[in-house]
Steps between C-alpha positions, in 0.01 A plus 500: 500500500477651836731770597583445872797739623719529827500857640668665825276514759414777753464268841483491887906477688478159574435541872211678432319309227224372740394864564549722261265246295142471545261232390352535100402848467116401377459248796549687812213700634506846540504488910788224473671709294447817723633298772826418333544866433431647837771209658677408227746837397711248241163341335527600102115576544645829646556543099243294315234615734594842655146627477433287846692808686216715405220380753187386280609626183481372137790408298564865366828427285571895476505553886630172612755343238774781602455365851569152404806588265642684795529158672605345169768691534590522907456147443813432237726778658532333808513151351220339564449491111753390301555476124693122368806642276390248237153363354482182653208199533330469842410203610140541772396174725205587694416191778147474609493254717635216312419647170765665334489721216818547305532727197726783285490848568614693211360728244272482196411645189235712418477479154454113552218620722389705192556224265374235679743267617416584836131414533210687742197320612308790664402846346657840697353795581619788340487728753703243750727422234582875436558581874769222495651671218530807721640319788816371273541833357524709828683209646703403215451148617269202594556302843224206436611288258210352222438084528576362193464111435663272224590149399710309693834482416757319618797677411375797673426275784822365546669853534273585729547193714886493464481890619268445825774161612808706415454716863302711731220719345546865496180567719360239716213676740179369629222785441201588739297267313713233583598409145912436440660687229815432299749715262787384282676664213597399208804633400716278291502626104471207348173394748349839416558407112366132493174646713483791231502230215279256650249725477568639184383147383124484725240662263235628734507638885179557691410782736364249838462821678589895417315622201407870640929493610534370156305736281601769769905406387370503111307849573817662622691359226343623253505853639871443548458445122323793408751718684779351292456361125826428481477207773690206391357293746738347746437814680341393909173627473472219223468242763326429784601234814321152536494236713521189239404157627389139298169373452558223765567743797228711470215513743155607402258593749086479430368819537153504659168710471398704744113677431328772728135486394208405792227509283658279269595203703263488718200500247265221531602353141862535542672206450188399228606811342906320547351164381387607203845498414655277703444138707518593848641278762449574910790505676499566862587795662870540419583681171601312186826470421472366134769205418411478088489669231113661407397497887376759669422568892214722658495627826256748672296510827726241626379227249786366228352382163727313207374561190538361126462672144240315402649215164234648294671866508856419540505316120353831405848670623677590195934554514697463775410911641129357547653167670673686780379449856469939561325502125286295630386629827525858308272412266257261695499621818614886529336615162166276507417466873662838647470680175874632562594573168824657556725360739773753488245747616206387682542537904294278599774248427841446647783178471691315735789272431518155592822506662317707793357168580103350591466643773570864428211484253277346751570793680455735286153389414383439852610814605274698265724651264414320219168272457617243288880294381523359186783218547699418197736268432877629362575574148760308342804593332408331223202716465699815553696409243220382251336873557810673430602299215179578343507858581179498692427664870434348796181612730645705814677367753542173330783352654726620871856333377784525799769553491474830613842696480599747748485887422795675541692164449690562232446842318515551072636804458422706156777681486 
């Protein structure tokens, strides 16, 4: 039984939607994002990343959070924040291209986070997970809402659907990026109570993309916790905001290998050292983009290689963690042929999403900056789903899922 809760939101005047919010907070790069705060004085990153005003400093939360509540604040006294008088459903359409991504903004619980009815694939660091805690706390509030995915459901559906053809959205703004976004509320009762109960009835959620916000939100709450025994919990800091979307609108991305080792790759026994594992395929000069399942590209010094498990190891694989594409290339080609044994740590290796396109890679790799791309094909939501039902852990960077949600979009306040 999932507990999935309207809340009033903290959010951009409506004629100002388009800049006070910024693309996802973990996608932009740091000189994007110090561009959008030395033209942008409305851009939320003025509060989320207020650090950027201190020329080539580290995030220091003691010297530079006060800095970013101070716009927090000059930021809802002259209205270009403003608080919804009632907890309400938000309905997000992001248009990419012609893909569009429609989902529920609302709130979630985190004991079903600490109970397991909303599901993680990926492990957090502590550290990262504890800093996010801190952000909430000073800020009393989160502005990037967690992706959470679950079964489709029709009812759900059908509010949502009869809410988007009932009139203009809220926002409707094109951003930088050239992506269209779209706001509605939902604010009749008895909507916000069949939504409520509809979910009351779906048994698991899954995290498609989050966890440090998530276990950051869960950190928090249980200091929130600590301070007060007496909690009863329907206090705020219970909850945390999430962007909720089905199964079947999801988008996962392949997330490619990128390896900086000379010495390595260009050895003389290389790819016998690769074909030991693996049947290797030439493949011109153009990188592989894999289009199944257990395929694998190579490309380095301008020459692109498909390559196989080899039959006689993959009926060795054992459970459905060993089966996965980035097990696979973890195990067979990072740990055996680069001896990278830790993939969270080792510099030498890097990872670029797939919806950065071919070519970007190409470039990458011809450039210099890395020696060698390891071309995956995507995960599948099946398989997310499989590892979290099982409570196992995906390798790094297993999967790049869009959508991506703004920051600054539509704020969960704690308090």
């Amino acid at each position: 039984m999932a507990i999935i809760k309207p809340f009033a939101a903290l959010r951009p005047s409506r004629d100002k939607a388009g800049i006070v919010s910024s693309t996802s907070y973990d996608s932009n790069s740091r000189e994007l994002s110090l561009n959008e705060v030395q033209n942008n004085p409305y851009s939320y990153l003025h509060v989320v990343k207020s650090y950027l005003h201190f020329k080539g400093e580290k995030k220091n939360p003691e010297k530079h959070f006060p800095l970013g509540l101070e716009y927090l604040q000059k930021f809802k006294d002259e209205g270009t924040l403003i608080k919804d008088k009632k907890p309400l459903y938000y309905i997000y359409r992001l248009i990419k291209g012609s893909k569009a991504y429609t989902g529920l903004i609302a709130s979630a619980s985190v004991d079903d986070y600490l109970n397991n009815v909303i599901l993680k694939h990926e492990n957090t660091l502590t550290e990262k997970q504890n800093e996010l805690a801190e952000h909430i706390s000073f800020f009393n509030g989160l502005g990037n809402p967690i992706l959470l995915t679950y079964p489709d459901n029709t009812v759900i559906e059908s509010i949502i659907n009869k809410t988007i053809n009932s009139g203009a959205p809220e926002y409707n703004f094109l951003s930088a990026d050239q992506l269209k976004h779209n706001l509605w509320l939902i604010h009749h009762d008895e909507d916000i109570d069949v939504i409520e109960k509809e979910f009351k009835n779906i048994e698991k959620i899954y995290i498609a993309d989050g966890h440090h916000r998530t276990a950051g939100s869960a950190t928090y709450c249980q200091q929130m916790r600590d301070k007060n025994p007496s909690y009863n919990g329907s206090e705020l800091h219970n909850y945390f905001p999430v962007f909720l979307i089905p199964f079947n609108k999801l988008h996962i991305f392949e997330y490619h290998r990128l390896v900086r080792d000379k010495a390595i790759v260009n050895a003389p026994d290389f790819l016998k050292r690769v074909g030991e594992y693996f049947d290797i395929i030439k493949s011109g000069h153009i990188p592989v983009q894999p289009l199944n399942k257990a395929e694998f590209g190579l490309y380095f010094n301008h020459n692109a290689y498909l390559i196989k498990l080899k039959p006689e190891i993959a009926i060795t694989l054992q459970g459905s963690l060993d089966n996965l594409d980035v097990s696979i290339v973890e195990e067979f080609l990072l740990k055996k042929v680069f001896n990278i044994l830790d993939s969270k740590t080792d510099k030498r290796l890097s990872f670029m999403d797939g919806s950065k396109g071919i070519l970007t890679l190409e470039n990458i790799i011809d450039s210099g900056d890395f020696d060698i791309a390891i071309t995956l094909y995507p995960t599948s939501i099946e398989e997310v789903k499989q590892i979290a039902d099982e409570n196992l852990i995906m390798p790094p960077k297993s999967t790049w899922i869009e959508p991506k949600i703004r920051t600054g979009l539509v704020i969960y306040e704690t308090i």
